[in-house]
C-alpha positions in Angstrom: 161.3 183.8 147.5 161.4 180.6 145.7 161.0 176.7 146.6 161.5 174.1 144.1 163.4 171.5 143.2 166.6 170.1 145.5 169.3 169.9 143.0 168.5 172.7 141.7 168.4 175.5 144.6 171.8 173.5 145.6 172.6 174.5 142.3 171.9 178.1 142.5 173.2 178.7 146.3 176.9 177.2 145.2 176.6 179.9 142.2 175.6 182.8 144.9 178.3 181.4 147.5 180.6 181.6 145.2 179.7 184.8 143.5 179.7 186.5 147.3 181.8 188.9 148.7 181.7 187.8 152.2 179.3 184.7 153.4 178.2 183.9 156.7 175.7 181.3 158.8 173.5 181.6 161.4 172.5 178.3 162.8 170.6 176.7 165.2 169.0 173.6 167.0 168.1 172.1 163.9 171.8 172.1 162.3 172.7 169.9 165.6 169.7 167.0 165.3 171.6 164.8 163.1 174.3 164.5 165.9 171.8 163.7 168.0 171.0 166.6 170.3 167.5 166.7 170.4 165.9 170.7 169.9 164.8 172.2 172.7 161.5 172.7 171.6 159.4 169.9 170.0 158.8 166.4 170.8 162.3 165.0 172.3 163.1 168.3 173.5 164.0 169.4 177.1 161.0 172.0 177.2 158.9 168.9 176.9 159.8 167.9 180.2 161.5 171.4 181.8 159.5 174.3 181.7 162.2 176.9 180.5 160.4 179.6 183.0 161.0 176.9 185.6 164.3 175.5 184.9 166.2 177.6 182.6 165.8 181.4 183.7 168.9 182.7 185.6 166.5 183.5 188.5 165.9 179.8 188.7 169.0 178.9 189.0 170.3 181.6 191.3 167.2 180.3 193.9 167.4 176.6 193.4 170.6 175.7 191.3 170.6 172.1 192.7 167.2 171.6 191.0 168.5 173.6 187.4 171.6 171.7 187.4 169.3 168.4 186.8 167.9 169.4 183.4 171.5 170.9 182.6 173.2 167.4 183.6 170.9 165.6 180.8 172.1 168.5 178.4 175.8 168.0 179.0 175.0 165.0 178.4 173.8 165.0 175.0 176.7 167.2 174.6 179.7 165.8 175.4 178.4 162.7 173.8 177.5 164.4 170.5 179.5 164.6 167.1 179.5 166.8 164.4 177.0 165.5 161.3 178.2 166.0 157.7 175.9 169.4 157.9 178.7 170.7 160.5 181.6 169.4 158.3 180.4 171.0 155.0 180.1 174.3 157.3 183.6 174.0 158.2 184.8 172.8 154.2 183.0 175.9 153.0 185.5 178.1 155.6 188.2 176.2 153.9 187.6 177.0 150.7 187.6 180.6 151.4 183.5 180.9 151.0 182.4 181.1 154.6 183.8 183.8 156.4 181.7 183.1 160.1 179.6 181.2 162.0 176.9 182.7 164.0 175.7 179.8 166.2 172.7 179.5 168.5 173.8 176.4 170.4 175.8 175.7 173.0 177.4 172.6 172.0 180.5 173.2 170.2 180.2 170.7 167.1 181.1 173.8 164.9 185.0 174.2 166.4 184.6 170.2 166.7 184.4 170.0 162.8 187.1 172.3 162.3 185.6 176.1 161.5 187.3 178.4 163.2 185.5 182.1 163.0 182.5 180.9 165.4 180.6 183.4 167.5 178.7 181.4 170.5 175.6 183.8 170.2 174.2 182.0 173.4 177.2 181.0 175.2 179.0 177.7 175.1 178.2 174.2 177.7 182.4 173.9 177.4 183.2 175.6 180.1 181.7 176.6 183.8 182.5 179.7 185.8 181.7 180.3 189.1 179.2 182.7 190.3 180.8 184.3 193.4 184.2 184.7 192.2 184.1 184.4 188.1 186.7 181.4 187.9 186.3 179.6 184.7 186.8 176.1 184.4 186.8 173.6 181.1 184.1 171.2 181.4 186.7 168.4 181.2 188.4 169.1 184.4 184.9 168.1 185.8 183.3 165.4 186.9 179.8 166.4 187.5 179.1 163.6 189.9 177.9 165.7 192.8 175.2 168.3 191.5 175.5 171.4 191.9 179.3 171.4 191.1 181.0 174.0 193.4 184.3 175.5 192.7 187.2 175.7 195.1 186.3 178.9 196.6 182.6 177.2 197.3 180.7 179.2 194.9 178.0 177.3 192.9 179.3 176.5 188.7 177.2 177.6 185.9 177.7 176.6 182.5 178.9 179.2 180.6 175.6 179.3 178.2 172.9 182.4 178.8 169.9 181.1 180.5 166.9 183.2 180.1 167.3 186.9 181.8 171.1 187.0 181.1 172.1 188.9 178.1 173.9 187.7 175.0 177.6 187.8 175.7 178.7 191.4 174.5 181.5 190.5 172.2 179.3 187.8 170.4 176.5 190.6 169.9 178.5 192.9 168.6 180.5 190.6 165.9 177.1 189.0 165.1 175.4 192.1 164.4 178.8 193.6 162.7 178.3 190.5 160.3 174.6 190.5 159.9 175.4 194.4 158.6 178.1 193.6 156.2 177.5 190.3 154.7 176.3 189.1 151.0 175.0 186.1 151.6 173.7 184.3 155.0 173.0 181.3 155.4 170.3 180.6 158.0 170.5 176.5 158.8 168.6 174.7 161.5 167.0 177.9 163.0 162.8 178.5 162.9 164.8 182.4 163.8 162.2 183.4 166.7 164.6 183.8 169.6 165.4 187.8 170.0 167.6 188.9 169.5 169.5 186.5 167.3 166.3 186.7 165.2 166.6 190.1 163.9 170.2 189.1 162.3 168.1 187.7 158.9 166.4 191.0 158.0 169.6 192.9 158.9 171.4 191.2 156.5 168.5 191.6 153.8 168.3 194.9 154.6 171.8 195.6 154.4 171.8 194.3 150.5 172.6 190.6 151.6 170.7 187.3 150.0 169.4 185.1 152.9 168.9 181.5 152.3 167.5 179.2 155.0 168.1 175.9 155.2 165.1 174.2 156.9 163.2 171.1 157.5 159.7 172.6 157.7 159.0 176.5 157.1 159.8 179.1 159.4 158.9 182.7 159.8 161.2 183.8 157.3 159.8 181.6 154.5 158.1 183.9 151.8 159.0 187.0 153.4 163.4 187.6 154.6 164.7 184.8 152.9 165.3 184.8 149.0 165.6 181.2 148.8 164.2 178.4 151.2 165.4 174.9 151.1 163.0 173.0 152.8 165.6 170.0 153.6 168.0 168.4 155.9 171.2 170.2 156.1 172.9 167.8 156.4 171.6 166.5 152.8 171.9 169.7 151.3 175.3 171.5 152.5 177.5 168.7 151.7 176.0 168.4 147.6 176.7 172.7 147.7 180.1 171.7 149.0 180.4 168.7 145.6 179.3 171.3 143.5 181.3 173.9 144.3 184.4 171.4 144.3 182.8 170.4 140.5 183.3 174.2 139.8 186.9 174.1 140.1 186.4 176.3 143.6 
């Protein structure tokens, strides 16, 4: 459970990355500052402004979807503006180079694909696409223009994004290959995530209790700090994932 210097626990997580059977991440809201897209929670965030009991439950926005679709407009937003930071890049280099096998992601905002990984499991759903909610037709958020709120599809239904608001569960699929990973892994990688949102939160300790090493990559200490994760790197990610990428690279891998 050690903190120290930079270099060095950049040092020592290229040595376990490379020394690991199968790697994986879990990220979240943090990973995704850098390009931009504030966190949710915290002073620029939408819960700032949108109470998520208010504006982000599935209830909500089954009862008053004109008034939801106002905070999700500013999201898309910051979405289909965003670009993916060098934390996201060095997340996608690492698959490359054989010593990432997935990414379990959080968020919504699909910088991970946009960087180039390819193995990503959309733990919360994805703001790429809509579908409706009376028939189920999907649609890519780029056939849309989103000037008139709520969008409606052709049969008249109301479009959701395709991301889990509160009271929807976790796309089943993504649940099970998340937790599949979480069991078998030897290393994770938990970047950009304070890890209190059930039930992607429980994916740290599965993984430590399954024999992996959990490092988290953090700003400011989280919940796992001193107690799941071997190793915390209290740093931007996007400092620190691009000098294990160098190093690695220096290491003939």
């Amino acid at each position: 459970m050690h903190q120290g210097d930079l270099q060095a626990q950049a040092r020592e997580l290229a040595r376990w990355l490379k020394d690991s059977k199968m790697s994986v991440a879990l990220t979240g809201a943090g990973i995704s500052v850098d390009s931009g897209i504030p966190a949710f929670r915290g002073a620029q965030g939408l819960w700032e402004r949108y109470d998520p009991m208010e504006y982000a439950t599935i209830e909500a926005f089954r009862a008053n979807p004109a008034k939801v679709w106002a905070m999700l407009k500013e999201m898309d937003e910051l979405i289909v503006s965003a670009k993916p930071n060098p934390a996201h890049i060095a997340l996608a280099e690492l698959e490359r180079m054989g010593k990432l096998s997935m990414v379990i992601t959080q968020n919504v905002d699909g910088l991970h694909q946009a960087a180039g990984n390819t193995n990503v499991v959309e733990f919360h759903g994805s703001g790429r696409s809509l579908s409706c909610i009376d028939c189920g037709r999907s649609y890519q958020r780029q056939e849309l223009t989103l000037k008139e709120l709520p969008p409606k599809c052709i049969c008249g239904g109301i479009l959701k994004p395709d991301v889990v608001l509160f009271g929807e569960p976790i796309p089943e699929r993504a649940a099970m290959q998340a937790l599949a990973a979480a069991g078998s892994c030897s290393l994770m990688l938990v970047v950009g995530t304070s890890a209190v949102v059930a039930p992607a939160s429980y994916l740290p300790s599965m993984a430590r209790q399954g024999g992996a090493k959990v490092v988290e990559i953090n700003t400011e200490p989280t919940g796992l700090t001193g107690s799941v994760a071997h190793m915390s790197i209290l740093a931007s990610a996007s400092e620190v994932l691009p000098m294990v990428v160098q190093l690695l690279k220096e290491s003939g891998e």
